[in-house]
Every structure is written in C-alpha cells, then in structure tokens.
ZADREN-705122 format. One record per residue (C-alpha): x, y, z; chain. Coordinates in Angstrom, 3 decimals, decimal comma. Each point is the difference from the previous one (the first is absolute). Layout:
REM ZADREN-705122
<tidren><east>X</east><north>Y</north><up>Z</up><chain>A</chain></tidren>
...
//
This chain:
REM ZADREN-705122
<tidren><east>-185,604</east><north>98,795</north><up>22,795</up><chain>A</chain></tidren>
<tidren><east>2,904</east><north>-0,925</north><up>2,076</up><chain>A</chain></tidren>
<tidren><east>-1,083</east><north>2,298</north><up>3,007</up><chain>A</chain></tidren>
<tidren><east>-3,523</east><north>-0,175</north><up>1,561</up><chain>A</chain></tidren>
<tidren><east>-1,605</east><north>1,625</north><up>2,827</up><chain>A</chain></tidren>
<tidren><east>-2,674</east><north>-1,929</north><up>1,300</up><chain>A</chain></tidren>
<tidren><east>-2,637</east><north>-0,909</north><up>2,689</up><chain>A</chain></tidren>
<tidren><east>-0,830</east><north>-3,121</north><up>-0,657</up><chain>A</chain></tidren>
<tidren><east>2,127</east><north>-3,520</north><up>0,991</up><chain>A</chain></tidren>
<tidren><east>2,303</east><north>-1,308</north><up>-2,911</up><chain>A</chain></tidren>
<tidren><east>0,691</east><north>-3,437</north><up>-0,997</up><chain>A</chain></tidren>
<tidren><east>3,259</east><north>-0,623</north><up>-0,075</up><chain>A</chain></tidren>
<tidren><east>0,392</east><north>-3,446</north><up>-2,006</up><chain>A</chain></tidren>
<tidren><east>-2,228</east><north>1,545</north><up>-2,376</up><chain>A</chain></tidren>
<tidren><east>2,341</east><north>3,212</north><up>-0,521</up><chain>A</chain></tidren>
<tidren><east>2,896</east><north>-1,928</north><up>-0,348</up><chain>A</chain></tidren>
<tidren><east>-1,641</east><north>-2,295</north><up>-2,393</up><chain>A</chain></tidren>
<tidren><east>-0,977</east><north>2,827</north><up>-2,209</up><chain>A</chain></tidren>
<tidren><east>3,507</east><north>1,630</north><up>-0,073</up><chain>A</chain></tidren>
<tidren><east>1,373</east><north>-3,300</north><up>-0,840</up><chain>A</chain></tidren>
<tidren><east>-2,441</east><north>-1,611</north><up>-2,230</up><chain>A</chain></tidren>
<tidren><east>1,576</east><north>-0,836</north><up>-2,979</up><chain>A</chain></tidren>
<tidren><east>3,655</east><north>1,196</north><up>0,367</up><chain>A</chain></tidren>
<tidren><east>3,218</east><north>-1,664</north><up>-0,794</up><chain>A</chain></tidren>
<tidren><east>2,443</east><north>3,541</north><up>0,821</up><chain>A</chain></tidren>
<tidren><east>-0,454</east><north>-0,205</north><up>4,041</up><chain>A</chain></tidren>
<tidren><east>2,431</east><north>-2,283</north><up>2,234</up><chain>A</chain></tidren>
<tidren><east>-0,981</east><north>1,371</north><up>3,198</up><chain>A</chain></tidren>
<tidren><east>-2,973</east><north>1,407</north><up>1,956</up><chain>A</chain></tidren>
<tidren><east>-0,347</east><north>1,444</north><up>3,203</up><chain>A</chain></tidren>
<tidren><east>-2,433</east><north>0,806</north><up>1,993</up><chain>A</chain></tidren>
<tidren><east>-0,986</east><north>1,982</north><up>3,187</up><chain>A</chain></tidren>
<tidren><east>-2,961</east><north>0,164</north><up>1,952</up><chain>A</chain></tidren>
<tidren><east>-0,935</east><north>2,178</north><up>2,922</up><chain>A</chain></tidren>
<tidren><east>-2,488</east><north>-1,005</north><up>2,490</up><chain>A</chain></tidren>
<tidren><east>-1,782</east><north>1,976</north><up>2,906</up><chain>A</chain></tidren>
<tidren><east>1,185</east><north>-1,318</north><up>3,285</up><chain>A</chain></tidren>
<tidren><east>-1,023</east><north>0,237</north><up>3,252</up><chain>A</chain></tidren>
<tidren><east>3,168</east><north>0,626</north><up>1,903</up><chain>A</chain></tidren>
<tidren><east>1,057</east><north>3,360</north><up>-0,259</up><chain>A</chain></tidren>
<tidren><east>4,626</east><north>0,355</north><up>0,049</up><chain>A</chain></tidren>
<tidren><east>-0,257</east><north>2,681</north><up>2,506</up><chain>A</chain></tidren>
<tidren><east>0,705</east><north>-1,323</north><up>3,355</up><chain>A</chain></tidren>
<tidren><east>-2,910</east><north>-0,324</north><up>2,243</up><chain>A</chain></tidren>
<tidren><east>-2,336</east><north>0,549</north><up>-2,440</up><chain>A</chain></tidren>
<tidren><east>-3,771</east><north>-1,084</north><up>0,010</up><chain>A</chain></tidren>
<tidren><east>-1,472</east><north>-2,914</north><up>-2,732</up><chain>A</chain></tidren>
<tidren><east>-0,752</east><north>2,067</north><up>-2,905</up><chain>A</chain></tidren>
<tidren><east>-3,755</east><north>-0,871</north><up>-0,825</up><chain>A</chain></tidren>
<tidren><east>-0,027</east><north>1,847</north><up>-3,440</up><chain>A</chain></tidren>
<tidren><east>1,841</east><north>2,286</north><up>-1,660</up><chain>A</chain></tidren>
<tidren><east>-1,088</east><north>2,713</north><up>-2,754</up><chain>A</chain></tidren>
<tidren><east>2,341</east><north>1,094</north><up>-2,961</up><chain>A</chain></tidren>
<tidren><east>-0,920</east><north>3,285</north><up>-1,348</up><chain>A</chain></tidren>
<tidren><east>1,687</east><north>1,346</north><up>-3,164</up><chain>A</chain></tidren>
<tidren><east>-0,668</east><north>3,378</north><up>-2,241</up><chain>A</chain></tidren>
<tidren><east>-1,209</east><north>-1,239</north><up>-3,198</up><chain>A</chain></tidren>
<tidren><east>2,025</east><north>0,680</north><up>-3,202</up><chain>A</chain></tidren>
<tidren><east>3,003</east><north>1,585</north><up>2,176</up><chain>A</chain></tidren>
<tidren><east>0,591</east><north>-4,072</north><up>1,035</up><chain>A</chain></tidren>
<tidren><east>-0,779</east><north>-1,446</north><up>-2,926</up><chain>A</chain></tidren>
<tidren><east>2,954</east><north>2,368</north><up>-1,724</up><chain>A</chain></tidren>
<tidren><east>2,620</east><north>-0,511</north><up>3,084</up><chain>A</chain></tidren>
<tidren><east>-1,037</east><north>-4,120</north><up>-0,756</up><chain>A</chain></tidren>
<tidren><east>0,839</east><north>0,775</north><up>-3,789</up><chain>A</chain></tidren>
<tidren><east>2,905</east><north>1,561</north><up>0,928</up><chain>A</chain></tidren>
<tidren><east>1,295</east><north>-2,696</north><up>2,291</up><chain>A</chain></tidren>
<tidren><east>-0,440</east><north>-2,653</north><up>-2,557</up><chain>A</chain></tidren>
<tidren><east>1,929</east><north>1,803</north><up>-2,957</up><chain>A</chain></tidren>
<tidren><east>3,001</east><north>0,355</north><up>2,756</up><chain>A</chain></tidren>
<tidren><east>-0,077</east><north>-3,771</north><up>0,314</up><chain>A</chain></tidren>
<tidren><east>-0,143</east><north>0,044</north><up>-4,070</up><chain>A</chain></tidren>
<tidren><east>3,044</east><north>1,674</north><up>0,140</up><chain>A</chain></tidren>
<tidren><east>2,012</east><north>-1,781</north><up>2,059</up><chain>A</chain></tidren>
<tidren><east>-0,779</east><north>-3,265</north><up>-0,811</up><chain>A</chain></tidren>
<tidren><east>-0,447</east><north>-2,178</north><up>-2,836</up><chain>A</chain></tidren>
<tidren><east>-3,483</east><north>-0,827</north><up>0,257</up><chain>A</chain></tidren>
<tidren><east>-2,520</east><north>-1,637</north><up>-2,509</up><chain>A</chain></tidren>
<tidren><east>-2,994</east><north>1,358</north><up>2,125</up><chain>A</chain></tidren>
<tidren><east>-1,071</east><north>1,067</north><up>3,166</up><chain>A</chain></tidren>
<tidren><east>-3,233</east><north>0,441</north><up>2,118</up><chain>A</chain></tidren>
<tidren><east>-0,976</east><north>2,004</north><up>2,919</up><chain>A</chain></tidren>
<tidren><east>-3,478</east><north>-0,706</north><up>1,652</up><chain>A</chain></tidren>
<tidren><east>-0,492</east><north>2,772</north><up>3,310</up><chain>A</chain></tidren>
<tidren><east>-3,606</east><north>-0,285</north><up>1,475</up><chain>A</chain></tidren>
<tidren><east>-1,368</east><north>2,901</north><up>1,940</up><chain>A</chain></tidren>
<tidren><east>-2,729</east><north>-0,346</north><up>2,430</up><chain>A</chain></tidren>
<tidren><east>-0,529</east><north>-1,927</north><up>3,840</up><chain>A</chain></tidren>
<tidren><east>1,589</east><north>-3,291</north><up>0,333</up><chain>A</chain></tidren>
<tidren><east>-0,246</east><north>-2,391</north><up>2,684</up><chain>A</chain></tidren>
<tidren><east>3,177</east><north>-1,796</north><up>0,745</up><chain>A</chain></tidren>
<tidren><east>0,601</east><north>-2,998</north><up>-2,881</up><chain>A</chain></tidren>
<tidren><east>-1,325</east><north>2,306</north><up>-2,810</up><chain>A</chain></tidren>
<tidren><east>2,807</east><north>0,262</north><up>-3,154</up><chain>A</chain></tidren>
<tidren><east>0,422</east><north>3,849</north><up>-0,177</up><chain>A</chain></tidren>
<tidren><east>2,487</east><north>-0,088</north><up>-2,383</up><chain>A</chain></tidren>
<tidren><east>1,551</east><north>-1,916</north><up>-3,449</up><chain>A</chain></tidren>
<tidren><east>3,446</east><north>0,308</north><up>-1,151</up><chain>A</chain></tidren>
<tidren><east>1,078</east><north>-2,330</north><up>-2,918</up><chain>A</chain></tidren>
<tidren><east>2,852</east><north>0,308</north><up>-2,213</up><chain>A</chain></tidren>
<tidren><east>1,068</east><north>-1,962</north><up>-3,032</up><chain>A</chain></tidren>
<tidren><east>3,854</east><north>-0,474</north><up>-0,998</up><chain>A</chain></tidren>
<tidren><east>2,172</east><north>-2,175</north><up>-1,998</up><chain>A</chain></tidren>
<tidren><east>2,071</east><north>-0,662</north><up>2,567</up><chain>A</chain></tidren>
<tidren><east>-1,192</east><north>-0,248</north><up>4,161</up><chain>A</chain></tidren>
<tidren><east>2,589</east><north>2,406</north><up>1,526</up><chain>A</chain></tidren>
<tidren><east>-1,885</east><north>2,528</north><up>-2,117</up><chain>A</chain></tidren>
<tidren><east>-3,512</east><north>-1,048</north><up>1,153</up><chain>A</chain></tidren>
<tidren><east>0,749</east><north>0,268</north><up>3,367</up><chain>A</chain></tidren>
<tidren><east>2,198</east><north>2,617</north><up>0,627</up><chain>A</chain></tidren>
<tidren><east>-2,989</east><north>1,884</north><up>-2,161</up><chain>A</chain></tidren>
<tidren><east>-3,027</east><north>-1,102</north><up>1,975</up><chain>A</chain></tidren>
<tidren><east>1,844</east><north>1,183</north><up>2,864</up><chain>A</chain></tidren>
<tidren><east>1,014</east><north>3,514</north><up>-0,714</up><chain>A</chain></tidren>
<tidren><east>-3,668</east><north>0,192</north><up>-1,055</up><chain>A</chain></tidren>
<tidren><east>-0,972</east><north>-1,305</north><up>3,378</up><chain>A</chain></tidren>
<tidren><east>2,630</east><north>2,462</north><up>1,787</up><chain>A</chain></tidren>
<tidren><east>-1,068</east><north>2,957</north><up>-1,775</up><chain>A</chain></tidren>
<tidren><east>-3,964</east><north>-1,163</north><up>0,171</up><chain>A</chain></tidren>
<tidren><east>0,793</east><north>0,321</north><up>3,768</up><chain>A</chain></tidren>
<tidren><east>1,327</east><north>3,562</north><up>-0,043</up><chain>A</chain></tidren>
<tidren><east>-1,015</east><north>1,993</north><up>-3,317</up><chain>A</chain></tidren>
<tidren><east>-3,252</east><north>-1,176</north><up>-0,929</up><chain>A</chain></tidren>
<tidren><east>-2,757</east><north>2,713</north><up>1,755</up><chain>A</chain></tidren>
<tidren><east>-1,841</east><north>-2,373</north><up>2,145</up><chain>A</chain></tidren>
<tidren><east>-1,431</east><north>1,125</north><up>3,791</up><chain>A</chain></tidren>
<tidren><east>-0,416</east><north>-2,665</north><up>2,323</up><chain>A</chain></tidren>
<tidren><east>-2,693</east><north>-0,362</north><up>2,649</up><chain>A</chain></tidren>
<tidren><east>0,035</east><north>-2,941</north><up>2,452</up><chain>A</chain></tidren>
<tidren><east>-2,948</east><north>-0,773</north><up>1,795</up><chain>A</chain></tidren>
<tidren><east>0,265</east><north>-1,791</north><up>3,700</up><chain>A</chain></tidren>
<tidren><east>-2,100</east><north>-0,539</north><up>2,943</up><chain>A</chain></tidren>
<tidren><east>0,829</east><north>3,293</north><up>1,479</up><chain>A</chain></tidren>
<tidren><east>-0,334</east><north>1,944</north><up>-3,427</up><chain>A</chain></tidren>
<tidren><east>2,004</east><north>1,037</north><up>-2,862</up><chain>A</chain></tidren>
<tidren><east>3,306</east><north>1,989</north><up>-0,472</up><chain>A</chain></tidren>
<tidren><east>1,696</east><north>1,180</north><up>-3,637</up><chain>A</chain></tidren>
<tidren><east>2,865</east><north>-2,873</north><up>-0,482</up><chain>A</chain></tidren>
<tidren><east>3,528</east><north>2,483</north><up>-0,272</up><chain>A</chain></tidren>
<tidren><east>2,570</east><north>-0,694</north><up>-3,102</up><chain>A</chain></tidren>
<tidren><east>2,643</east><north>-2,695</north><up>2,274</up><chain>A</chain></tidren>
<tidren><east>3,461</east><north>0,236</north><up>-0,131</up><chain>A</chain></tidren>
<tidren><east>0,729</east><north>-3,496</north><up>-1,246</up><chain>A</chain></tidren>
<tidren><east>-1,827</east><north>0,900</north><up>-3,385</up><chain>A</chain></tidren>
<tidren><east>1,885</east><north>2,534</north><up>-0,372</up><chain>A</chain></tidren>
<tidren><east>3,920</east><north>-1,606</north><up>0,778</up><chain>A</chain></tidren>
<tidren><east>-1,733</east><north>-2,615</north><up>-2,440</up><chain>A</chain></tidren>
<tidren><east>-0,593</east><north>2,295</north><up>-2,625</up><chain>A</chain></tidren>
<tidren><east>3,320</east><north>2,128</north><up>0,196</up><chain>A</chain></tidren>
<tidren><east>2,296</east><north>-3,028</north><up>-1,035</up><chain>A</chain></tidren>
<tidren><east>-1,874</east><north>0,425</north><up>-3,755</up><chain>A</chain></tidren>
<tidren><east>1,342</east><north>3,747</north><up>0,189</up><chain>A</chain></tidren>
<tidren><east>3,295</east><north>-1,533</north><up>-1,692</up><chain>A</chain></tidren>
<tidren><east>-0,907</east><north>-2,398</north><up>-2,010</up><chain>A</chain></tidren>
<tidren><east>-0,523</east><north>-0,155</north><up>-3,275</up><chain>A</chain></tidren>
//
C-alpha cells in the first residue's frame, strides 16, 4: 500500500529500506518529514503543548489516494509513499511520511513536494493545538494555500 493512515510512529530508515531493497530502476529518493513543533507561525502565539489531528475515516484515506495518483500523473515516478498519523502529538513527534522514488531527482522532489503542498491543503485533517491557556481549532493558512496554487499549472 502506498498510502496509510495510521496512529502509530513510523520508522523512516526502515520504510525507505523496504521501498528500495533490492532495486536497480531508482536514481533518486526524496524524502519529507513533518514534525510537531512547538512554535506556532501566527504572531504572538502561545508554545503549542500538543496538538490533535482528527480525520473522517475512509473519506481521507480516498482524498490521500487521490492525491498520490495526481503525483502519478505528473511525474515519472517508480513509487511513492505517504505515511499521515492521526491522533495527539507532542511537539518532535513525525506526523507525517512523504517519499517518492524517480529515475531522475528533479522528479523526486518536485513530487514529494506537490504531495507535501497538497497534504497541507486537500487532505481532511482538523487540527487542535493544546496550550497553557487551552485549545483552539488551527484555521487552513494562507501560505499553504499560495504554496499549493503554483501546482494549478503545472503539469
């Protein structure tokens, strides 16, 4: 399966290992991992202490599927993976997994990026950051969106 839904941490050398194991067709790899933090972009914010990602099971795990086949599309890839945990995460858990094999690297990176870009605005996550003087629903940001857009034309 090249899109999972998860709870539990992944292991990232090991994932890589297994999409690699034994191949002689992939020049490039990239990677991307996202981490909880505790500084939150909005200005004047609190520490974040945890945050919660909620999702609708099935209805993500299609929009994930669909995601991926885009990349599939537009890119020459060999393979591609997309880890997304759900659940409360302190900051320096991995929340997500994006890795995508090419030929060639322009094609592994500009693909683990769109991925990341549209993992950031079309995947149906909810957000919920924790901090000393509660918790508050984390609003779709602007810069996710300008960074998706530029994909809009490319093919």
């Amino acid at each position: 399966m090249t899109v999972c839904l998860q709870e539990p941490p992944f292991d990232v050398g090991l994932e890589i290992s297994r999409m690699t194991a034994e191949r002689k067709d992939v020049g490039a790899v990239a990677s991307f991992i996202g981490i909880a933090r505790e500084d939150n972009p909005d200005e004047g914010a609190e520490p974040v202490i945890a945050m919660t990602l909620e999702h609708y099971p099935g209805m993500t795990e299609n929009q994930l599927l669909e995601i991926e086949l885009e990349a599939r599309k537009r890119w020459q890839l060999i393979d591609c993976l997309i880890i997304h945990r759900y659940g409360r995460f302190i900051p320096g858990d991995p929340i997500v997994l994006v890795v995508t094999l090419s030929s060639h690297r322009k094609a592994a990176f500009e693909a683990c990026e769109f991925l990341m870009d549209y993992l950031k605005t079309q995947a149906p996550f909810w957000k919920r950051e924790e901090t000393e003087t509660g918790e508050r629903w984390v609003a779709a940001r602007q810069t996710d969106n300008d960074a998706a857009s530029r994909w809009a034309t490319k093919t």
